[in-house]
C-alpha positions, 0 to 999 in steps of 0.5 A, a space after each residue: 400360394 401353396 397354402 390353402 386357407 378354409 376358414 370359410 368352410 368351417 364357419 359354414 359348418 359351424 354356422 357362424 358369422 365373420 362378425 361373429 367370429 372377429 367379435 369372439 376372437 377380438 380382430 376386426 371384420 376386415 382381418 377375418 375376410 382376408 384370412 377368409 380369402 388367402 390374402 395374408 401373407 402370416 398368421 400369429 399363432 396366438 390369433 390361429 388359437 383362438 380361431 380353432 377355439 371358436 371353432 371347436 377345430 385344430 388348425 389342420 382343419 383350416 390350413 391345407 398344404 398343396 404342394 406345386 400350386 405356387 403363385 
């Protein structure tokens, strides 16, 4: 997929949990894990929100675009 997740760099600069995380935005554990993985196919918007809130990021800092890097 073209779309490169980096959710797990940010809580490690952030030094934060996925349990945190999930319990602070109010989705489960196993939600935060394939977000940390790519395995999703989408991500609503209100949820991204709230990950860059927690995070004290923008979505840019979680989300890359790589061009030619299809499945």
């Amino acid at each position: 997929m073209p779309i490169i997740v980096h959710l797990d760099v940010m809580l490690a600069k952030r030094k934060m949990r996925s349990r945190e995380l999930s319990e602070h935005i109010g989705i489960t554990e196993q939600n935060v894990s394939l977000l940390k993985s790519g395995k999703v196919k989408g991500i609503r918007f209100d949820t991204l929100d709230s990950i860059c809130k927690a995070l004290d990021c923008q979505p840019g800092d979680l989300l890359e675009h790589v061009p030619g890097n299809e499945a």
